[in-house]
C-alpha positions in Angstrom: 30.1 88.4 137.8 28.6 90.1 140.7 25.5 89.5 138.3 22.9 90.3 140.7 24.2 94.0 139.9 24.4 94.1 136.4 21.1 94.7 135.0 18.5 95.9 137.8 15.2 94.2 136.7 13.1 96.0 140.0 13.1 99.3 138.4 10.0 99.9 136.4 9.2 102.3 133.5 7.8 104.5 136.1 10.5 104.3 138.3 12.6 106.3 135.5 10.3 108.7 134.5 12.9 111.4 136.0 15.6 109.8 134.1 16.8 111.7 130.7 16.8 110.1 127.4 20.3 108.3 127.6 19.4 107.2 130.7 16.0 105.6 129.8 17.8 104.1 126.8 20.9 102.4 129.2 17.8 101.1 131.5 16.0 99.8 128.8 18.6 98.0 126.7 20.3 96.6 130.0 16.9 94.9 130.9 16.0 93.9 127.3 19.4 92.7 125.9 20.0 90.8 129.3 16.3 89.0 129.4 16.3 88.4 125.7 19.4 88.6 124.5 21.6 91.0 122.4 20.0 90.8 119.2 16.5 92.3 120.7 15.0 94.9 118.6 16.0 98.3 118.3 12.3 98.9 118.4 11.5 96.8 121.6 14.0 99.1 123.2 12.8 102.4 121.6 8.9 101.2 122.9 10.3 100.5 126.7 12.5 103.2 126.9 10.4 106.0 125.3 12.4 107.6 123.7 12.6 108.7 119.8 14.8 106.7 117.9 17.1 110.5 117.1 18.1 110.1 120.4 19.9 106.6 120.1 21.4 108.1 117.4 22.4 111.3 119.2 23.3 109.4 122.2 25.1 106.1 121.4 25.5 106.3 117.2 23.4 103.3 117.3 22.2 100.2 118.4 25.9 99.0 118.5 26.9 101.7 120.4 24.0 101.1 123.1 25.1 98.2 123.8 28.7 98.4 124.2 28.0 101.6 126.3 25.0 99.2 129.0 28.1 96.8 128.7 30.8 99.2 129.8 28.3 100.9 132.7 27.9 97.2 133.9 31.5 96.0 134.2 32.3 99.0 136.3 29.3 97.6 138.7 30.3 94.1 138.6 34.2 94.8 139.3 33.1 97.4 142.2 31.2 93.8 143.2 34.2 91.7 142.6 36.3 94.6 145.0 33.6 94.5 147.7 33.4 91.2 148.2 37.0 90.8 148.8 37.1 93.3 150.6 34.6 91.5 152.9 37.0 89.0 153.7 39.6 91.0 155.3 43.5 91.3 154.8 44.6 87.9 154.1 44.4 87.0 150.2 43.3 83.3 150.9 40.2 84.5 153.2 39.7 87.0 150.6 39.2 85.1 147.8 36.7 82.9 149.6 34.8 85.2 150.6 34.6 86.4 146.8 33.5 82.6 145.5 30.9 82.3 148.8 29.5 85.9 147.4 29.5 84.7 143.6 27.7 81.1 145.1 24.6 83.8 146.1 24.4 85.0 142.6 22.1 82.7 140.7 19.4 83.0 143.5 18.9 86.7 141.9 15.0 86.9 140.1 15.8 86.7 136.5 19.0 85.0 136.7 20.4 84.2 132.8 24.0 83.6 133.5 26.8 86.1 133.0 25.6 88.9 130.6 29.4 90.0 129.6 29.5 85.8 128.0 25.7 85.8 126.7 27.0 88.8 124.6 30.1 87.9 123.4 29.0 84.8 122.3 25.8 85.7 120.6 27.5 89.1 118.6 28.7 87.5 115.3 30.2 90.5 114.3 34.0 90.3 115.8 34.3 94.2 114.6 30.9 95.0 117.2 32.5 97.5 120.0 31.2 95.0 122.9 33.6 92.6 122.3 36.3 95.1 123.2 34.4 96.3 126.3 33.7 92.8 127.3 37.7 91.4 126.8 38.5 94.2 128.8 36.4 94.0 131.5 37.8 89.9 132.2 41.2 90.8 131.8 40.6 93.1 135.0 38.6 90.8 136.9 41.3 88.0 135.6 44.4 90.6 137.1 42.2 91.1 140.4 42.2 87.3 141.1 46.0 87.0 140.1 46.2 90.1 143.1 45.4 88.3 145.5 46.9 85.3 144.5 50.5 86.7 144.4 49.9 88.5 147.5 49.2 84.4 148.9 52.4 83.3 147.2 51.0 81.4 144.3 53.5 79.8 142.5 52.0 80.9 139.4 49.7 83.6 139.6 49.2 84.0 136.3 47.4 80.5 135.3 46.0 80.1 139.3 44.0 83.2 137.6 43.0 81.6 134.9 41.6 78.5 136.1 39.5 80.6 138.7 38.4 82.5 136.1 37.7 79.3 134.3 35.7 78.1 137.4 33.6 81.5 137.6 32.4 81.6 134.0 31.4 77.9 134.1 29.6 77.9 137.4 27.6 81.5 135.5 27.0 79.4 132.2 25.9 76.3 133.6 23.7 77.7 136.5 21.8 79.6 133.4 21.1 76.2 132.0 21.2 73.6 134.4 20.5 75.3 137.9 19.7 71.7 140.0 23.4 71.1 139.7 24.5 73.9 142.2 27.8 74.5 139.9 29.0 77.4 142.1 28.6 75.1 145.2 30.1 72.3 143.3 33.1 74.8 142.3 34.0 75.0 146.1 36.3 72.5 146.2 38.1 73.3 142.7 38.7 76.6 144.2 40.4 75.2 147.6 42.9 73.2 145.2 44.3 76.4 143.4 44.4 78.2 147.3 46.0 75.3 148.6 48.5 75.9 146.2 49.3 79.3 147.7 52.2 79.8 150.4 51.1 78.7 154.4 49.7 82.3 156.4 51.7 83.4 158.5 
């Protein structure tokens, strides 16, 4: 999650005239696969990008490849997210992490909001051999290890499964604001998240 920058909806066909084949292709799939899901046509994506279907080939080997490859580009935005936020909240761990979850509350107020694109895709590719998967494991074990940061540096007990739950907590709140926005789950989340800090060692 920082969702909000994951796949940027306010940038029209026009907008990315200048852009270059692979380019078009990444902008394209990114709106496409996020709005209607991973299994949109290679065609749909082709027509919106406007590009010749050679150049997914050339580009990305594929359809597959496209996809892991928006994926990849959009975990390095949402983990530059997760680092800003934090860093927003200053040197201590516990003020830190708050101001990540208050940040990550904001989210689901974004135009076009359909929950956390990394789970949408790894739950809707059948295939376990499609190259996302990799990309998407990946990107949640780092956001998992930046949350167990900043927990250690608290004195967490256990780090490790503190980690976990919060990234139990984060992925929950994304899935259920997708489907059942009335029930504020990120606001609701709040207080789940002040149990594993209140775990962590008293500031100093």
């Amino acid at each position: 999650m920082v969702y909000s920058q994951v796949v940027d909806t306010t940038k029209t066909q026009k907008a990315a005239r200048g852009e270059g084949p692979r380019e078009r292709l990444l902008r394209a799939a990114g709106t496409l696969t996020y709005r209607e899901g991973a299994h949109v046509g290679i065609d749909a994506i082709l027509t919106s990008a406007d590009v010749a279907r050679r150049s997914l080939y050339q580009h990305f080997g594929g359809k597959d490849g496209l996809v892991a490859e928006v994926l990849r580009e959009a975990s390095e935005r949402t983990e530059q997210g997760y680092s800003d936020a934090l860093a927003s909240g200053g040197d201590d761990p516990r003020t830190r992490l708050r101001a990540l979850f208050a940040h990550l509350e904001t989210v689901p107020d974004a135009p076009g909001y359909r929950g956390c694109p990394f789970v949408n895709a790894d739950l809707s590719l059948a295939d376990p051999a499609h190259p996302a998967h990799d990309v998407i494991r990946a990107h949640k074990r780092r956001l998992r290890a930046l949350l167990e940061a900043e927990l250690r540096a608290a004195g967490h007990p256990d780090p490790v499964t503190a980690g976990v739950q919060l990234m139990l907590l984060i992925d929950g709140a994304a899935v259920t604001a997708a489907s059942r926005p009335d029930e504020q789950p990120a606001a609701a989340a709040r207080a789940l998240v002040e149990l594993v800090i209140s775990q962590t060692a008293p500031a100093s």
